[in-house]
Structure formats: C-alpha cells, structure tokens
Residue, then its C-alpha position, 0 to 999 in steps of 0.5 A: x625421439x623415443x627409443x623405441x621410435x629409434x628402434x623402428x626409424x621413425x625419423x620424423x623427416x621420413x614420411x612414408x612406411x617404404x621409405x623408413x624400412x628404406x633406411x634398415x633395408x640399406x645398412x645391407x649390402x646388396x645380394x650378390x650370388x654366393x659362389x659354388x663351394x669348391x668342395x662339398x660342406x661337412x653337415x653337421x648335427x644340430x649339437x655341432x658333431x660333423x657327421x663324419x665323426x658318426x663313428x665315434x657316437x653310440x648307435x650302429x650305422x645301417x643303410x637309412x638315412x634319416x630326416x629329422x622334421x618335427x614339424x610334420x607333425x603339424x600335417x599328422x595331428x591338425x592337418x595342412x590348411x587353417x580353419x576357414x574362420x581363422x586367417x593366420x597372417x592376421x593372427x601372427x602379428x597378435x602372438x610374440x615374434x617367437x611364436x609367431x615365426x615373425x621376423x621383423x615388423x614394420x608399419x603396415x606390412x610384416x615378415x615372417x618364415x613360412x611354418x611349410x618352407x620349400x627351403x631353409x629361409x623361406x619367408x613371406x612378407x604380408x600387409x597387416x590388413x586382411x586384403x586378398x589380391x595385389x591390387x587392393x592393397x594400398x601404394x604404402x603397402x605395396x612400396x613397403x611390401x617391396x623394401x621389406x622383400x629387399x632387406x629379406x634378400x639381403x638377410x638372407x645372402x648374409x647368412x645362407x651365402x644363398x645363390x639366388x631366390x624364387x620370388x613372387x604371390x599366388x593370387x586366388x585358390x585357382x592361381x595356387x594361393x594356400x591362404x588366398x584371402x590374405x595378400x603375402x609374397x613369398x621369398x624362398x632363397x635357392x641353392x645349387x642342387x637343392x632339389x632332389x628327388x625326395x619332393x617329387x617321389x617321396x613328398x617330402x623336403x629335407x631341411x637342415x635347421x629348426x625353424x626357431x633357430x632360423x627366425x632367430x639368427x634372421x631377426x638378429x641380421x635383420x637391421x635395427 
C-alpha cells in the first residue's frame, strides 16, 4: 500500500467510499454538547491581546464597536451569487485545498466551509458530480456524504466545544437553495446565545476567526 493510498485508507478489505471515510471518521470521539461556560470567555484579538487589556494599546476607546469581516468585500466588489455558467463546488476540488476552503476530500464527495457562514465552522459537504437533488445522487455518495457529516461534527466539537448543529439541503431556488444545481449539506455548529440582533436588524454576522485560519485548524483535527 502506497503512502499516499495510506493516507486516504484505501485499504483494500474496504470496498465502498462510506466505509473507508468510516475508518477516519471513528478515530473521533462522538459529539457530546460542550457544557455552558460558567463565566463568560475573555476575546481576544486575533495577535492573542485579550481585549481587556485595550487600555495598555495606542488608540482612544469611543462608544463603537467594531467588526472586522473582510470577507464583505466579496459582497462589495462582485456581489453574492456566482456567474450562472460557473458552479462553484465543481470548481473548488479544482484549486488547492487552501484556495478552495476544502477541508478534506474523500472519494466521491468533499468538504468544505462556506465562503457566507452563519457561524464560525459553517461547512458543507458536496458530491464531486455536479448533481442537483438528493434523489439523483448515487447510494455511495449519499453513504459517504452521511460519514463525512459524522467526522465534521466530531471535528468541530473538538475544536469549537460546539453545543449543538443545524444540520440539513435546501433543495431547488424555491426551497432556499443558493446554488440549487450542485447537491451540499450544510453543517453549521451552534452555541448558546449565538444570535443576536445584528442578523435581523443590522444584516450582518459577527464572526471571530478568518476563514483561512478555521480551514486550517479543521484539516489539521480532521483525522488522517
């Protein structure tokens, strides 16, 4: 067995997709809801600052608070939606895994964070082929698809103490779906008292770490 076919368990004795991403996928414990913080968490800037030592750094404090999302910029400059001749879940599996927000790829489906996430963590995991509703993908994408949802909560627990997860496919434009003509599950990892106002009132959702830097940490926990 090669290295590399070591690295994706291609064991010969495991026939199916599900049942080698089985393999990874149980080198994790299983999710178990992170209790509630006694006390509430100390953030910290991203150089690892807390920000209760704001007085100690250049800078005069006002009544504002800011949020830092680089990523709007995406929204500014070329707007929400892909070009209707360019499906990006065909294209990712194309660029690097750094480039293309890809955290693990297994043999006919892949995972990936979300480039618009409603939480921290927010990944989806898609079939290879370009395939529209859950009902034309084949029983190995759909039994992998399912494994790799598995690994993705244990991943996450691990490294957010998540407490819970909104799980699930919008299927067609009618049902929600962004990109309806490419099959992906979402899993957005859920905290308590992760919503607020801003969403609702100000469209906008708070964040607190970089995407590159989530993708990162996810495909170093995500088992080898």
């Amino acid at each position: 067995m090669t290295d590399e076919s070591h690295r994706r368990g291609d064991d010969p004795a495991l026939d199916e997709p599900a049942e080698r991403a089985a393999v990874h996928r149980d080198s994790l414990p299983a999710f178990e809801p992170a209790p509630e913080p006694e006390a509430p968490l100390v953030a910290e800037h991203a150089w690892g600052a807390p920000t209760q030592m704001s007085s100690e750094l250049p800078g005069v404090p006002d009544e504002f608070q800011r949020l830092w999302t680089p990523y709007r910029m995406v929204y500014i400059q070329q707007g929400q939606m892909p070009q209707e001749h360019a499906c990006p879940f065909c294209r990712a599996p194309e660029l690097g895994d750094d480039e293309g927000l890809i955290v693990a790829r297994g043999e006919t489906c892949f995972v990936l964070l979300n480039l618009y996430p409603y939480n921290t963590g927010h990944m989806m995991v898609c079939p290879y082929r370009h395939v529209g509703m859950y009902d034309q993908a084949t029983t190995e994408e759909v039994a992998e698809m399912a494994v790799l949802t598995q690994t993705a909560m244990r991943v996450l627990s691990q490294l957010t103490r998540c407490q819970g997860f909104n799980i699930g496919m919008n299927q067609g434009r009618i049902a929600g779906a962004g990109i309806a003509d490419h099959l992906h599950q979402h899993i957005v990892p859920r905290w308590s008292l992760d919503s607020n106002f801003f969403p609702i009132i100000a469209k906008t959702k708070a964040l607190p770490i970089l995407l590159e830097d989530m993708r990162r940490d996810i495909q170093a926990a995500w088992p080898a």
